[in-house]
C-alpha positions as CSV (number, residue, x, y, z in Angstrom):
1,X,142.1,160.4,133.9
2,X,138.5,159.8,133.3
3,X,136.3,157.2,135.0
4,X,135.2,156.0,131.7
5,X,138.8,155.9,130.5
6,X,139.6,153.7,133.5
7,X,137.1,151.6,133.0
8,X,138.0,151.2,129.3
9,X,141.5,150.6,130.3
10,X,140.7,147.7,132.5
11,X,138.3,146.4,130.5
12,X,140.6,145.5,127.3
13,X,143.3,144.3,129.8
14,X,140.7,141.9,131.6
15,X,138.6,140.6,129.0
16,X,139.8,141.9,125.7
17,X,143.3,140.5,125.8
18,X,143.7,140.2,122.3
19,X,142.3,143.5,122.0
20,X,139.9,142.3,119.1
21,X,136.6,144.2,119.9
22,X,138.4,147.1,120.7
23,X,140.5,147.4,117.0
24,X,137.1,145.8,115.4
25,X,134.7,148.9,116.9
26,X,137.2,151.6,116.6
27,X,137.3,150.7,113.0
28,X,134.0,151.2,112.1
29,X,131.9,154.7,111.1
30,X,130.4,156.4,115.0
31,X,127.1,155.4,113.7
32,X,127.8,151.9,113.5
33,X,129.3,151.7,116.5
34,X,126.2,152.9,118.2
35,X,124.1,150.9,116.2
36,X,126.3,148.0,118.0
37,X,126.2,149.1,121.3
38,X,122.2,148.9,121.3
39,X,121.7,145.8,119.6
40,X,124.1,144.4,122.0
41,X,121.9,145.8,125.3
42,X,118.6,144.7,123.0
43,X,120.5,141.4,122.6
44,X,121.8,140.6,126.5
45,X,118.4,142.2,127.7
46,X,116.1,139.6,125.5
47,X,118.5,136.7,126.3
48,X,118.5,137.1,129.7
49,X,114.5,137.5,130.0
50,X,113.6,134.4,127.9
51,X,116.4,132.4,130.1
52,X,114.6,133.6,133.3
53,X,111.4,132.7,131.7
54,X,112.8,129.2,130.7
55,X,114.9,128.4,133.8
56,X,112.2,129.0,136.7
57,X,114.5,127.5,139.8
58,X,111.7,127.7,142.4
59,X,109.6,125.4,140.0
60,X,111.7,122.2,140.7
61,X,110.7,121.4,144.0
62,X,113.4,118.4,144.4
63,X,116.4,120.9,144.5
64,X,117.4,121.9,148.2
65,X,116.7,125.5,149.3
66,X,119.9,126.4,149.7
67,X,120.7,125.2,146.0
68,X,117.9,127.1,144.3
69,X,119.1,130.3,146.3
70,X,122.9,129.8,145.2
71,X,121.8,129.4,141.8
72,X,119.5,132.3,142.2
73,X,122.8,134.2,142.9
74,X,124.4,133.1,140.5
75,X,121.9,134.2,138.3
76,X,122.2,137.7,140.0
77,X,125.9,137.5,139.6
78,X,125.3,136.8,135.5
79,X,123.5,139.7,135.1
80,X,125.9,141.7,137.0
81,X,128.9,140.4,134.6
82,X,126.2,141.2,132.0
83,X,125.9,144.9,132.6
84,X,129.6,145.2,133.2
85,X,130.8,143.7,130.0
86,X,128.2,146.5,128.6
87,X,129.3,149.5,130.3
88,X,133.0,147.9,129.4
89,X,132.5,148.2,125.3
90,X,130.6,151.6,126.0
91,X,133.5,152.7,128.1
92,X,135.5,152.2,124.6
93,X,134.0,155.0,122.9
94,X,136.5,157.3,125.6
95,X,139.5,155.8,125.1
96,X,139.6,155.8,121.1
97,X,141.9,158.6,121.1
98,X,144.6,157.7,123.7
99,X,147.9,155.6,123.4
100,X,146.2,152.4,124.8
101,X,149.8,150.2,124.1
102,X,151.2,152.5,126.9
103,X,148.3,152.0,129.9
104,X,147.9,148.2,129.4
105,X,152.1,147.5,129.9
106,X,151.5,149.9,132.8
107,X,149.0,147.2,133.9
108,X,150.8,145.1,133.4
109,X,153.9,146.0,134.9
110,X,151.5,146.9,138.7
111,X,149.7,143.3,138.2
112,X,153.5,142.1,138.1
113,X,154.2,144.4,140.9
114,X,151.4,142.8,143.0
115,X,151.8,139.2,142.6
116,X,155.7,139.4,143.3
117,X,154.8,141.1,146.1
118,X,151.7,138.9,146.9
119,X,149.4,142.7,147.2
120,X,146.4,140.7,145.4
121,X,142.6,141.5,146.6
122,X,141.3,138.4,147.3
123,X,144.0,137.3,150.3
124,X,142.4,137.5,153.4
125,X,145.4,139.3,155.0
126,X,145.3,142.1,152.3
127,X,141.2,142.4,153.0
128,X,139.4,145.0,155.1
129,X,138.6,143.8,158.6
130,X,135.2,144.6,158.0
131,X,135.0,142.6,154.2
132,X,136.7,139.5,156.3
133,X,134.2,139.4,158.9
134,X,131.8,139.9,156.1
135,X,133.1,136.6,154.5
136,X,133.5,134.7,157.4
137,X,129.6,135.2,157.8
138,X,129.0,134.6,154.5
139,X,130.9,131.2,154.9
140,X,128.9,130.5,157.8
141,X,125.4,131.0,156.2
142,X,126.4,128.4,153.2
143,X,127.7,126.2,155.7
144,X,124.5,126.5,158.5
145,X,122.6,126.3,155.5
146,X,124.0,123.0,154.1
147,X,124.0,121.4,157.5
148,X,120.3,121.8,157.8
149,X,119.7,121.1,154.9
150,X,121.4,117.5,155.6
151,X,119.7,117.1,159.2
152,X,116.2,117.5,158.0
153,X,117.2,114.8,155.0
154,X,118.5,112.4,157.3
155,X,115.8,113.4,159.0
156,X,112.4,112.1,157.5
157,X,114.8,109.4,155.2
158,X,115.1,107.7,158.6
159,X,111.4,108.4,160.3
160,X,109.6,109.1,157.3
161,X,107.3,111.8,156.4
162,X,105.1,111.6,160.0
163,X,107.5,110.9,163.2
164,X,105.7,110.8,166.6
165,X,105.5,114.2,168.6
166,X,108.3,112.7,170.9
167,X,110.7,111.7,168.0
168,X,109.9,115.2,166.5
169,X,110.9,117.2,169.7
170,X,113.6,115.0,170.6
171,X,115.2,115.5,166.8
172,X,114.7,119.8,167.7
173,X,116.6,119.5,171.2
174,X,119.6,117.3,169.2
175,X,118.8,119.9,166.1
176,X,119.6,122.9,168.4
177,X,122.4,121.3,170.3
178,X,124.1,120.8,166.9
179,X,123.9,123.6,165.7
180,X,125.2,125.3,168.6
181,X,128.5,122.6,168.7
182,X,129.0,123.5,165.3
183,X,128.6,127.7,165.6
184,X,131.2,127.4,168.4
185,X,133.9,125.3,166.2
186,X,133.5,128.0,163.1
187,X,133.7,130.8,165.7
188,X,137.1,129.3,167.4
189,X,139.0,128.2,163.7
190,X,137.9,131.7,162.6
191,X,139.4,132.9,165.3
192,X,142.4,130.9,165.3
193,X,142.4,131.6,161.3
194,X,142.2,135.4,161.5
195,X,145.2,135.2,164.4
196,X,147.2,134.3,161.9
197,X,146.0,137.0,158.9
198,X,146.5,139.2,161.1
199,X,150.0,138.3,162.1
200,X,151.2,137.5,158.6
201,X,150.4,140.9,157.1
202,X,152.7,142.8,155.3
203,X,153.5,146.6,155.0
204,X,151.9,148.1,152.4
205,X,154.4,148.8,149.6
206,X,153.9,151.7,147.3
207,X,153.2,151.1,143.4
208,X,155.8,152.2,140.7
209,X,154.9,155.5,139.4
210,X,151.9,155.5,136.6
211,X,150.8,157.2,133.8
212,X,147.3,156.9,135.2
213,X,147.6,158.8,138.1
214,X,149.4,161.9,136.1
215,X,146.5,162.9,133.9
């Protein structure tokens, strides 16, 4: 099977449910179809601009650092979502021809498969060693980053906008100190916490035979 076809596939089971767009487009004439599929990139393309044009995040100054970055990846993460739900209705134009009621109950049937048998992604004991450690970083920058961010505020509320060299240093040595207390905790329930993924992980069990993998 195709990559497009795939891709298709997944698309009308994840966000075309009701399978609406896909029985509305494969209605129409080919040349109207394509006629949607640009106005739709024209569409998301000019919506996204003028919202980045509206929405300038590093403009407010009162929003925390580590909120205007967040929101800049969220932001990111729209656009990404964006694109995908493009390529998704593209991805249509391959799987016009196929017997689409048959993939999606196969879908089905293996998203069945994996929650009885608790196979999803997103558990940490079903992850990559290396995309764990990559979210247990991750978890530590937002964390570091909203502990600082809290410091500093508690900061200058408390000594104002022009603390004495002493108060200034003395706040870097506790600062440090802090930081360091708190980088060791993360690192030890981390540790403690992937003990346990580890020890809880389950052979991996084999899907039931699909049509997807045969053609």
């Amino acid at each position: 099977m195709k990559l497009t076809q795939r891709l298709g596939i997944n698309f009308a089971n994840t966000f075309d449910k009701s399978l609406f767009l896909y029985t509305s487009l494969k209605g129409l004439h080919i040349l109207y179809r394509y006629s949607f599929y640009i106005l739709l990139v024209l569409a998301l393309y000019f919506t996204i601009t003028k919202a980045e044009e509206f929405i300038n995040i590093r403009s407010y100054e009162y929003i925390p650092i580590y909120i205007q970055n967040l929101l800049i990846v969220i932001g990111l993460l729209i656009k990404f979502f964006a694109v995908l739900f493009t390529m998704g209705i593209f991805a249509y134009e391959s799987i016009y021809n196929i017997d689409l009621d048959k993939y999606l109950e196969e879908l089905k049937n293996k998203k069945q498969f994996i929650k009885d048998n608790k196979l999803e992604k997103w558990r940490l004991r079903n992850m990559n060693i290396f995309f764990r450690v990559l979210f247990y970083i991750g978890l530590w920058c937002f964390l570091y980053l909203l502990l600082e961010d809290i410091l500093i505020g508690a900061f200058f509320d408390i000594y104002g906008h022009n603390p004495t060299k002493e108060i200034y240093i003395k706040f870097l040595i506790d600062y440090d100190l802090t930081i360091k207390y708190f980088t060791g905790i993360y690192l030890i329930t981390i540790m403690i916490l992937d003990f346990f993924v580890r020890k809880n992980r389950r052979p991996i069990k084999k899907f039931p035979a699909e049509t997807l993998t045969k053609e």
